[in-house]
Each structure stands twice: as structure tokens, then as C-alpha cells.
MARBA-3410 file (N, C-alpha, C, O; in Angstrom, 1 decimal):
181
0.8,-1.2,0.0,0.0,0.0,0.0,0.9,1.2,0.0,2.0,1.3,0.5 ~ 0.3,2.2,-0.6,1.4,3.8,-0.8,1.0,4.6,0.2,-0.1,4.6,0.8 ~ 2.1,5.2,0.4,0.9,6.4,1.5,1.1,7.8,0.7,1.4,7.7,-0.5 ~ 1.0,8.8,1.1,1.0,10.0,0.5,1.8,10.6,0.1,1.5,11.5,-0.7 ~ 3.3,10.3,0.4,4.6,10.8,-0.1,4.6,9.9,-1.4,5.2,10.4,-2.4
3.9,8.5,-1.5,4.6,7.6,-3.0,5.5,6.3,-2.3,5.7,5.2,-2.8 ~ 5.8,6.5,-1.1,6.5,5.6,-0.2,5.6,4.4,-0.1,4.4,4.5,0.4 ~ 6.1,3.1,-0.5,5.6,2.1,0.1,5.4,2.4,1.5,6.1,3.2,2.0 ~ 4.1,1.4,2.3,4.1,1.5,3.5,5.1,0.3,4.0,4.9,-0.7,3.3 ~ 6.1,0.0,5.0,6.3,-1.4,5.4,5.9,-2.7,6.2,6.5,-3.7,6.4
4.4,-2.1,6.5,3.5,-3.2,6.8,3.4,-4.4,5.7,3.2,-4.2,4.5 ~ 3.6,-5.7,6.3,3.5,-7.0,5.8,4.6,-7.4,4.5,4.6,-8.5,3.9 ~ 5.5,-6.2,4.3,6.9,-6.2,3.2,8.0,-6.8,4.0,7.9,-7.0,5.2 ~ 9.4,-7.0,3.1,10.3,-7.3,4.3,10.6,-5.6,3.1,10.0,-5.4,2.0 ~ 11.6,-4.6,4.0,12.1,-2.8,3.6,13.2,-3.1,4.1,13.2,-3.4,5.3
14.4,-3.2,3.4,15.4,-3.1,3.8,16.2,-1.8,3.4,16.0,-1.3,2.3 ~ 17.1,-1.2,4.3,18.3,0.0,4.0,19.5,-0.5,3.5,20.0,-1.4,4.0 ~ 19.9,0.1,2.4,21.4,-0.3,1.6,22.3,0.9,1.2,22.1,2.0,0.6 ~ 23.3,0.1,1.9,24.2,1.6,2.0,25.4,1.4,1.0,26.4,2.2,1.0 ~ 25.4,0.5,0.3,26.6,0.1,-0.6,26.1,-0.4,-2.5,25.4,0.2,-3.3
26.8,-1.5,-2.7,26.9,-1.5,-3.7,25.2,-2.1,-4.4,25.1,-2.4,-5.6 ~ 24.3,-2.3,-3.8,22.5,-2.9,-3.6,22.0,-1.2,-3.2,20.9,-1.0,-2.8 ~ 22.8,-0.4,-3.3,21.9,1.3,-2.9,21.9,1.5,-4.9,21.1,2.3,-5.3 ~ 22.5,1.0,-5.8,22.4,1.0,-7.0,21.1,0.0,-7.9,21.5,-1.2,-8.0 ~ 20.4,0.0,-8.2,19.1,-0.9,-8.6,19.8,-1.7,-9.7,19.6,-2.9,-9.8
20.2,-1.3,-10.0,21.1,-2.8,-11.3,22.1,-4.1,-10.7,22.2,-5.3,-11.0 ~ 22.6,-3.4,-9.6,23.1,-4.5,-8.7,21.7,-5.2,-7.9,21.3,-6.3,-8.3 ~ 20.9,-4.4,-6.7,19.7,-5.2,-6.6,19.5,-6.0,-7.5,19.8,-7.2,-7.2 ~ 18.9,-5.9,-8.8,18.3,-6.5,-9.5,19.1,-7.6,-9.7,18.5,-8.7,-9.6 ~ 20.4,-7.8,-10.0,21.2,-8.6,-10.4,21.3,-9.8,-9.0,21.5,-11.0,-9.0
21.1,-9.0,-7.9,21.4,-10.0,-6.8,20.0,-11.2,-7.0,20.0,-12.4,-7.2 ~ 18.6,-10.1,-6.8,17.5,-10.6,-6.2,17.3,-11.3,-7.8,16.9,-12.5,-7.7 ~ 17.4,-11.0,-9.1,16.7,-11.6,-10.1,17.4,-12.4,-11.3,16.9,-13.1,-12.2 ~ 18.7,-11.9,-11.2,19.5,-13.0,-11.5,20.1,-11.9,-12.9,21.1,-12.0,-13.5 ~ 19.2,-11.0,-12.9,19.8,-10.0,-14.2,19.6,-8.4,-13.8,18.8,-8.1,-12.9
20.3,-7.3,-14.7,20.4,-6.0,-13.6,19.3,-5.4,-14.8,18.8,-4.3,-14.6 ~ 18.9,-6.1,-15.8,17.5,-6.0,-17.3,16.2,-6.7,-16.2,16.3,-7.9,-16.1 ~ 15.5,-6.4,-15.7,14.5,-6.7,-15.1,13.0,-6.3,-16.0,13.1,-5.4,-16.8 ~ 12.2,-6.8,-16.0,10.8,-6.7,-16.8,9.9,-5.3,-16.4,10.1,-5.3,-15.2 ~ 9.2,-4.3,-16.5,9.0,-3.2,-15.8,7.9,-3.9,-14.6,7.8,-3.3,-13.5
7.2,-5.0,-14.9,6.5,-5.6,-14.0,7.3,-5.8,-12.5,6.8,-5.7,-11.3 ~ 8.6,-6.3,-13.0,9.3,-6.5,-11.7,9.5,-5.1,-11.1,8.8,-4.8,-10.1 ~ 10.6,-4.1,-11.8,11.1,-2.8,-11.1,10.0,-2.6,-10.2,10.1,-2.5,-9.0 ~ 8.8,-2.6,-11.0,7.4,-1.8,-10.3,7.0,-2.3,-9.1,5.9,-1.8,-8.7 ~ 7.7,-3.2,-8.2,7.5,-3.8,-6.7,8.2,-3.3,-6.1,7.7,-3.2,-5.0
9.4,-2.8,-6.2,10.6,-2.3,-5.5,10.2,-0.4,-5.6,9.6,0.1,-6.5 ~ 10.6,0.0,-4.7,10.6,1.2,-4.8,11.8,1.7,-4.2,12.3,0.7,-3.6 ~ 12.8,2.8,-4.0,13.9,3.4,-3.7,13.7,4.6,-3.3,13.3,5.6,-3.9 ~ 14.1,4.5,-1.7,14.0,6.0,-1.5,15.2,6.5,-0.8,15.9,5.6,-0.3 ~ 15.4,7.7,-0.6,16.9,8.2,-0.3,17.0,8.3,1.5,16.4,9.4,1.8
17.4,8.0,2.3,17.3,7.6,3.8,18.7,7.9,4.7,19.8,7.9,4.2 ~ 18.3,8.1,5.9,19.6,8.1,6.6,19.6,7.2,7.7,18.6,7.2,8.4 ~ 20.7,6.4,7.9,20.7,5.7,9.5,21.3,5.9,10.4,22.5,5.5,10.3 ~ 21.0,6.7,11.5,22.1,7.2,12.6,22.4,6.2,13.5,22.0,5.1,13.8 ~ 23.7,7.1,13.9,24.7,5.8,15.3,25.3,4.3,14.1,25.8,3.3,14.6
25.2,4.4,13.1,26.5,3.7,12.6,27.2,4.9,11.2,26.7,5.9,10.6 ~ 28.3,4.1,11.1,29.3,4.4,10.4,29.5,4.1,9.1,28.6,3.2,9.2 ~ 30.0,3.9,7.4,30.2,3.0,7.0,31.9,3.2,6.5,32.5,4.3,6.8 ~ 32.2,2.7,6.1,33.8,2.0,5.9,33.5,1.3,4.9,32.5,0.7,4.6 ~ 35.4,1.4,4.1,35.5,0.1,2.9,36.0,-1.2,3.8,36.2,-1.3,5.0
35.9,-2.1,2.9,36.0,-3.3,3.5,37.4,-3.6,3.0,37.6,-3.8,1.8 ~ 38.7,-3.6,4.0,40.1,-4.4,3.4,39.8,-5.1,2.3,39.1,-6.1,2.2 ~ 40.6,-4.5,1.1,40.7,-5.8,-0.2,39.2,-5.9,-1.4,39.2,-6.6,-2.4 ~ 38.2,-5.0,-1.0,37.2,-5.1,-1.5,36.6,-4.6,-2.1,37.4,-3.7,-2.0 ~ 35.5,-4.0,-3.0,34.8,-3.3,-3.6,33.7,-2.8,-2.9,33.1,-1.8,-3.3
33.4,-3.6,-1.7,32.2,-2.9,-1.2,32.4,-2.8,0.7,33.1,-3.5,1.4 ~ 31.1,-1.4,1.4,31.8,-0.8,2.3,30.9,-1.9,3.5,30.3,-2.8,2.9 ~ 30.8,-2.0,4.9,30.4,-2.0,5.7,30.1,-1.3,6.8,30.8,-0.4,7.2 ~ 29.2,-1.8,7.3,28.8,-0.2,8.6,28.9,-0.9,10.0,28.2,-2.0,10.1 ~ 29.6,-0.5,10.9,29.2,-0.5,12.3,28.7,0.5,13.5,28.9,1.7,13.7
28.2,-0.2,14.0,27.3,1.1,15.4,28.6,2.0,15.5,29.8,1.7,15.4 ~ 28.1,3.1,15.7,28.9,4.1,15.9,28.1,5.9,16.0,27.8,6.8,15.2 ~ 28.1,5.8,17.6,27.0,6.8,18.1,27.5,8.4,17.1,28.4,8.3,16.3 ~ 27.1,9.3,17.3,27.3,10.4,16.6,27.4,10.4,15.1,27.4,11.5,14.6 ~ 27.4,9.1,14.2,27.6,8.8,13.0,26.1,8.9,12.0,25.1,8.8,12.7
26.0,9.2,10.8,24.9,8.4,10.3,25.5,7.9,8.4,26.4,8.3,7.7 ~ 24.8,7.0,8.2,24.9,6.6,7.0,23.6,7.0,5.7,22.4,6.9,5.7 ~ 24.6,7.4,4.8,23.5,7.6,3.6,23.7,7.0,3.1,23.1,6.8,2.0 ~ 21.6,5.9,2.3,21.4,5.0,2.0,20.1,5.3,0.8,19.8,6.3,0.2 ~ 19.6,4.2,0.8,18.1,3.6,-0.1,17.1,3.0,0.9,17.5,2.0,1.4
16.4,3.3,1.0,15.3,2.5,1.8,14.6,1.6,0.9,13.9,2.2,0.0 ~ 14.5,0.5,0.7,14.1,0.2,-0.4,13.2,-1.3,0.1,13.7,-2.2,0.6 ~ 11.5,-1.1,-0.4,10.5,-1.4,-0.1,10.2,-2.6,-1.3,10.6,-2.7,-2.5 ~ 9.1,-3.5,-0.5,8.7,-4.8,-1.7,9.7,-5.9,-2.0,9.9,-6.2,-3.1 ~ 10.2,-6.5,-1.0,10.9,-7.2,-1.0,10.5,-8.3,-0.5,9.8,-8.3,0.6
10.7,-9.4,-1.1,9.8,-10.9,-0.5,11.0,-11.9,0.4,12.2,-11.7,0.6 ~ 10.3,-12.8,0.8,11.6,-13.7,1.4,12.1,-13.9,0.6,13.2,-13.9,1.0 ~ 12.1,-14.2,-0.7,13.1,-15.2,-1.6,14.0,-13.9,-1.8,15.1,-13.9,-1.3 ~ 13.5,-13.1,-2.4,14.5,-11.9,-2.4,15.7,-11.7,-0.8,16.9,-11.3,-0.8 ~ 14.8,-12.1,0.2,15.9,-12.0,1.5,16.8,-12.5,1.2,17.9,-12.2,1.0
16.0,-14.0,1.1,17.1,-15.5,1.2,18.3,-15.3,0.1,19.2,-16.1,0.3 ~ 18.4,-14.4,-1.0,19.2,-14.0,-2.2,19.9,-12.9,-1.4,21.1,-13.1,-1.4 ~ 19.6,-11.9,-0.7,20.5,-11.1,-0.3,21.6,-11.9,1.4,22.7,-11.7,1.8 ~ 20.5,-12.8,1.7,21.7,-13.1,3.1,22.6,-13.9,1.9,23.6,-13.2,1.8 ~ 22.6,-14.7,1.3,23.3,-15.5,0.3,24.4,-14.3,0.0,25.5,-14.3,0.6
24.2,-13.6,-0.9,25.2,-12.5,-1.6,25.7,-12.1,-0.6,27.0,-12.2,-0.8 ~ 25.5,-11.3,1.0,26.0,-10.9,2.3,27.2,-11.4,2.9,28.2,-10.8,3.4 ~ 26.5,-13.2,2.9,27.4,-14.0,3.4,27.6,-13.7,4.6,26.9,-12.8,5.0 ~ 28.5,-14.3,5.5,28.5,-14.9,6.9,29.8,-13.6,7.6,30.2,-13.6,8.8 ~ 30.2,-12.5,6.4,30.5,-11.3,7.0,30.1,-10.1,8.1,30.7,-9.4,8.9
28.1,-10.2,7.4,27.2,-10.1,7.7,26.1,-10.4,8.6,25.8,-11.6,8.7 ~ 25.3,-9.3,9.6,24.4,-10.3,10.0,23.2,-9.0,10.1,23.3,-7.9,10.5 ~ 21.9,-9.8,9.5,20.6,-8.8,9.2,20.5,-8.6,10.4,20.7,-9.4,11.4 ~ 20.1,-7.0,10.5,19.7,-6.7,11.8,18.2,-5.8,11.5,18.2,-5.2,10.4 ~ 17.1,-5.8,12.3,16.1,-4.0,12.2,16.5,-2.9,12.8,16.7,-2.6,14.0
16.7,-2.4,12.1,17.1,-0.8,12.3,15.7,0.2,12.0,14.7,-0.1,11.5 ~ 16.1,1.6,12.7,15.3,2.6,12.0,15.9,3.3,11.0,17.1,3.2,10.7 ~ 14.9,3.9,10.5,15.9,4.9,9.2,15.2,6.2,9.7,14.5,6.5,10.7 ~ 15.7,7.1,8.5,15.0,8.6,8.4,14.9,8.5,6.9,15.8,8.5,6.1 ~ 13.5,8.4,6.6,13.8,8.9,4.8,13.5,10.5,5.0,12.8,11.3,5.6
15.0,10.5,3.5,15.1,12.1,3.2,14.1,12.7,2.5,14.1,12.4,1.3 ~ 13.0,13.7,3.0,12.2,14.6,1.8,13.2,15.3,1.0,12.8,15.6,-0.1 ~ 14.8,15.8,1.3,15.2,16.5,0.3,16.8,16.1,0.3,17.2,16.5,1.4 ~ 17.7,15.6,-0.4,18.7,15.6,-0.1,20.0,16.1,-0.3,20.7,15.8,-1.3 ~ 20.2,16.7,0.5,21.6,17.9,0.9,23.1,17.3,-0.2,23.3,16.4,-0.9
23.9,18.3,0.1,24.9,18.1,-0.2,25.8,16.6,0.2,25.4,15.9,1.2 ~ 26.8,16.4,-0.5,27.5,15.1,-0.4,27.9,14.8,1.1,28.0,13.7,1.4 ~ 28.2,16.0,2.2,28.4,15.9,3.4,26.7,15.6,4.2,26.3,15.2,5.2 ~ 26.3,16.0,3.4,25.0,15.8,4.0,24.0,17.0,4.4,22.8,17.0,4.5 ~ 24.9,18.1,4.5,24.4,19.6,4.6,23.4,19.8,3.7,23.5,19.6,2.5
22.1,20.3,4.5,20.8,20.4,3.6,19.9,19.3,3.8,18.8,19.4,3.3 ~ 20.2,18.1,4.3,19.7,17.4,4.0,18.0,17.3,5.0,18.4,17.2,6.2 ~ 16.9,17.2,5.0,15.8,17.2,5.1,15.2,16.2,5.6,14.5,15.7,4.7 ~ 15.1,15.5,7.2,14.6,14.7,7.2,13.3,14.6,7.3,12.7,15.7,7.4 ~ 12.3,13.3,7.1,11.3,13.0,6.7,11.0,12.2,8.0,11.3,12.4,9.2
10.2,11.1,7.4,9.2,10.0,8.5,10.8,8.9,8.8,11.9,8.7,8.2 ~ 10.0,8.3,10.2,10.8,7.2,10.2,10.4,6.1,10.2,9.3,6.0,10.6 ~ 11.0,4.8,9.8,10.4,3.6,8.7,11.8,2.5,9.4,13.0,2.9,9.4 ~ 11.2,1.3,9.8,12.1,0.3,10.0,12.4,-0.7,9.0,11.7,-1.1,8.2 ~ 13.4,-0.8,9.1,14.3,-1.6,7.6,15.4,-2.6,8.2,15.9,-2.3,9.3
15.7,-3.7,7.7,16.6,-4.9,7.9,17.6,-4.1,7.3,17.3,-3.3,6.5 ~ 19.0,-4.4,7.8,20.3,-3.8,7.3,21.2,-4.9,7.6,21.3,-5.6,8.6 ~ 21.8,-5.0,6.8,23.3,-5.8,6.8,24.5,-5.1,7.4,25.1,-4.1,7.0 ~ 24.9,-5.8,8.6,25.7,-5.0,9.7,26.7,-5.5,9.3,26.4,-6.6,8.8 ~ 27.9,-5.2,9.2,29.4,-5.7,9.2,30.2,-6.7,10.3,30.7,-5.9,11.1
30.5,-7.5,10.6,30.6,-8.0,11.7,32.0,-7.7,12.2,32.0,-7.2,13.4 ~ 33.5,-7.9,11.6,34.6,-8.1,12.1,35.3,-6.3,11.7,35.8,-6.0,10.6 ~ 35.1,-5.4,12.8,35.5,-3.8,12.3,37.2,-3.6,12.0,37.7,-2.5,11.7 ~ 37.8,-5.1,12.3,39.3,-4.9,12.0,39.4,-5.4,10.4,40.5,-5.5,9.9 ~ 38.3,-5.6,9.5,38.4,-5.8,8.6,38.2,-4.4,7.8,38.3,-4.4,6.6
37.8,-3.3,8.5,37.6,-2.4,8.0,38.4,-1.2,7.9,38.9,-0.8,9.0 ~ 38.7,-0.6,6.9,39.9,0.4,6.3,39.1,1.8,7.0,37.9,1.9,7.0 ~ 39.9,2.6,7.5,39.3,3.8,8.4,39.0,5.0,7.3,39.3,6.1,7.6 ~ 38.5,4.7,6.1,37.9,5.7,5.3,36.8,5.4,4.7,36.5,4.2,4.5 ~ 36.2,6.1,4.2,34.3,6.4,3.5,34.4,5.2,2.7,35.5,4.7,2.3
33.4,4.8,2.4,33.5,4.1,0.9,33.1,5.2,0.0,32.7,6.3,0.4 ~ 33.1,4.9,-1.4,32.7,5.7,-2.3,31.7,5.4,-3.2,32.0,4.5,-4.0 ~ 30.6,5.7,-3.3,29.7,5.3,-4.3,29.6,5.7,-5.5,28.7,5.2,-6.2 ~ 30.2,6.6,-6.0,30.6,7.5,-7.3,32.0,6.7,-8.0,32.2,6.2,-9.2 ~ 32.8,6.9,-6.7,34.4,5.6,-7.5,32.9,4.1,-7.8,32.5,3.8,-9.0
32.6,3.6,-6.9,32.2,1.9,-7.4,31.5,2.5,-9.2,32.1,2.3,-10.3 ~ 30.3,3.3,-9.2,30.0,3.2,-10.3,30.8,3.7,-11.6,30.4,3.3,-12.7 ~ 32.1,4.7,-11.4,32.4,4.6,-12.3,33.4,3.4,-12.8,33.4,3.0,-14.0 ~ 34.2,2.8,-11.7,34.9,1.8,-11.6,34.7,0.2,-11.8,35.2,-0.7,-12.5 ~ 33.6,0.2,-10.7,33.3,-1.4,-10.8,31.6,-1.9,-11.1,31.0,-3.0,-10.9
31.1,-1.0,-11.4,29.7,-1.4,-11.7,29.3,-2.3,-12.7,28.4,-3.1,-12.7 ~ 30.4,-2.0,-13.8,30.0,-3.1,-15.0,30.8,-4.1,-14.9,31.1,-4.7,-15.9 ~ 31.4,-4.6,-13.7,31.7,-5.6,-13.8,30.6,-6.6,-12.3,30.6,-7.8,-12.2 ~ 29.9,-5.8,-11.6,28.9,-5.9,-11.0,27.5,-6.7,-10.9,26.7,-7.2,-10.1 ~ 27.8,-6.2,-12.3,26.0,-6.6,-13.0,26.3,-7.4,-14.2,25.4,-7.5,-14.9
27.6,-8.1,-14.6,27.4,-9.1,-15.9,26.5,-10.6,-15.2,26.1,-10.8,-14.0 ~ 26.5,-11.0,-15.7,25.9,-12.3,-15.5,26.7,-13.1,-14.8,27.8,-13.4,-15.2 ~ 26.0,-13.6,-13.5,26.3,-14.3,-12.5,27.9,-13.7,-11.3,28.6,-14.2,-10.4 ~ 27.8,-12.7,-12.1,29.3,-12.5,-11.1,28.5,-11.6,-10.0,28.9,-10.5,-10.2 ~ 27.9,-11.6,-9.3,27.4,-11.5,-8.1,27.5,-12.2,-7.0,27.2,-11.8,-5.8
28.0,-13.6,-7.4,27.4,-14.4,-6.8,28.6,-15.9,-6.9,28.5,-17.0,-6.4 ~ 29.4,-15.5,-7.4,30.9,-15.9,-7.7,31.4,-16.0,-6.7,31.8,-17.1,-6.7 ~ 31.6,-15.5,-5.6,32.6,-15.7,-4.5,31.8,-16.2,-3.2,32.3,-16.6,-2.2 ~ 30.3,-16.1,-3.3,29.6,-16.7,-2.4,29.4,-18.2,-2.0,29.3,-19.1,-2.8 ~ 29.5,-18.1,-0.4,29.4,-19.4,-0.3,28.5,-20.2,0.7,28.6,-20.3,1.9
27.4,-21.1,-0.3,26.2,-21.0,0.1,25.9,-21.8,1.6,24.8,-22.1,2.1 ~ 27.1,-22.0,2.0,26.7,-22.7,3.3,27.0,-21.5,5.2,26.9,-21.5,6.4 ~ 27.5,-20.6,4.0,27.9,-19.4,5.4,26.9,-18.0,4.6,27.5,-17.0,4.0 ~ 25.4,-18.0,4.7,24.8,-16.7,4.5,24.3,-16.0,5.9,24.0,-16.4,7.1 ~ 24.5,-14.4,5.3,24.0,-13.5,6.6,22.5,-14.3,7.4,21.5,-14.8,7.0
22.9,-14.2,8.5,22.2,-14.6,10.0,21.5,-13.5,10.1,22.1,-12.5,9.9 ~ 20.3,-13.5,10.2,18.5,-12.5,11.1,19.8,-12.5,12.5,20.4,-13.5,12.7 ~ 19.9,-11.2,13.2,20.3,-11.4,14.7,19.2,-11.4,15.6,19.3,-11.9,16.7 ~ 17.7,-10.7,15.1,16.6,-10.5,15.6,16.5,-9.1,16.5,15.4,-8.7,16.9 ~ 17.9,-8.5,16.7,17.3,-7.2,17.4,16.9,-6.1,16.8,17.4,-5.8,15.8
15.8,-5.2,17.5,15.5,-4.3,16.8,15.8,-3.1,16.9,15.4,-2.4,16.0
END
């Protein structure tokens, strides 16, 4: 159901926040459907919206193309809120996550307007609970931003070819629900 902003509501959906290389819809698509060319039937379940999560951080990941976040009070992360998501779709994202990972519920803030790249300007809106992929081991993490401007110009098309999503996963270690909210 929509409500008045165009926002999915997250009653009876799983809404997850994505602060990395799944805050891009061609990667989504590529995780949850196997291709980043999706049918407009599909796009049209997912919706994207621009969000912030306070008290964590995010970070590159040593060695890697994509960042992770840990709690980290004073901090917030800019993300996607992104609504219409089914279990199988979960069960495809703890899979791609892997055992790095562990889904948690979080709140968000989605942005009515959004500010400059620091964040200045930015406009907060309603708040909306969303599953997030926490980073688990913070010594694996390089003490600077990730970039979402470097990945797309750098590694996006190699992101979204066919099946390399899903190349280094290993299906017996996927992200854990931790259950807290």
C-alpha cells in the first residue's frame, strides 16, 4: 500500500536499508533476479528511496569493492530505503552478504530532500524500520568512507554481468537475522 509521499508502507513487506553496492538498482536487480534488465513488471514492486541511518558508520572493506557499517553513536549513514521485498528476495540477499554479515532491524530517516554530499541540507522525513546488513569483524575495515561515485564509475559493470554477483559466495555461510531491533 502507498501512502502520501509515493512511499511504500512497510506493513506486511520485508524494507530493507542499503548503504553500498544494492543502494544501486542494477546490482539489486542482479542479486534478487539474476539479471540488472529486469521486466518493468518486476522494477514496479521495489521502490527506492533516499534515507539516513544514525549511530553507525560505513567503511571500505580491506581488499574489496564494497563498504560496511558498524554502530557508531554520533555517526549516520546515507542510504536507499528500499521497499517490496519478498523472502526469496531476503534469502538471495543473506546469500550475496554471506557470513560477514548479520541482518539486523534498524530505524531509518527517509530524506524529503537531499543535501549536499556531506550531508548539509539534507531534510529529514518519516521514520520507517528496515533490515540492514551489519558488518561484523571492524578490523576488517579500512578507516575511510566508501565511495559510491568511485564503485559506479569503476566497478559497476563488472557488477552486473551475468552471474558474477554471486561468484565468490558461499552457500553454506549466509547472513544470520540477529533479531534485534
Amino acid at each position: 500500500m502507498a501512502d502520501q509521499s509515493g512511499v511504500q508502507a512497510d506493513e506486511g513487506v520485508h524494507c530493507a536499508f542499503f548503504y553500498g553496492t544494492l543502494m544501486v538498482p542494477d546490482v539489486f536487480y542482479s542479486v534478487c533476479y539474476g539479471s540488472k534488465d529486469v521486466p518493468k513488471a518486476i522494477a514496479q514492486l521495489h521502490s527506492f528511496h533516499p534515507a539516513l541511518l544514525h549511530g553507525y558508520c560505513r567503511r571500505r572493506v580491506r581488499y574489496a569493492d564494497y563498504p560496511g557499517i558498524i554502530e557508531d553513536e554520533g555517526h549516520q549513514v546515507f542510504g536507499s530505503f528500499t521497499t517490496g521485498l519478498t523472502s526469496a528476495n531476503m534469502d538471495k540477499l543473506d546469500y550475496f552478504e554471506g557470513s560477514q554479515y548479520v541482518r539486523r532491524k534498524v530505524s531509518v530517516k527517509l530524506l524529503d530532500k537531499v543535501g549536499g554530499e556531506n550531508g548539509e541540507g539534507n531534510v529529514e522525513g518519516e521514520e520507517r524500520t528496515a533490515e540492514v546488513y551489519v558488518f561484523l569483524d571492524r578490523n576488517d575495515l579500512e578507516d575511510q568512507e566508501w565511495d559510491l561515485e568511485h564503485f559506479r564509475r569503476e566497478k559497476l559493470a563488472r557488477w552486473t554481468r551475468a552471474g558474477y554477483v554471486f561468484e565468490d559466495c558461499d552457500p553454506d555461510n549466509p547472513a544470520k537475522a540477529d533479531g534485534r531491533s
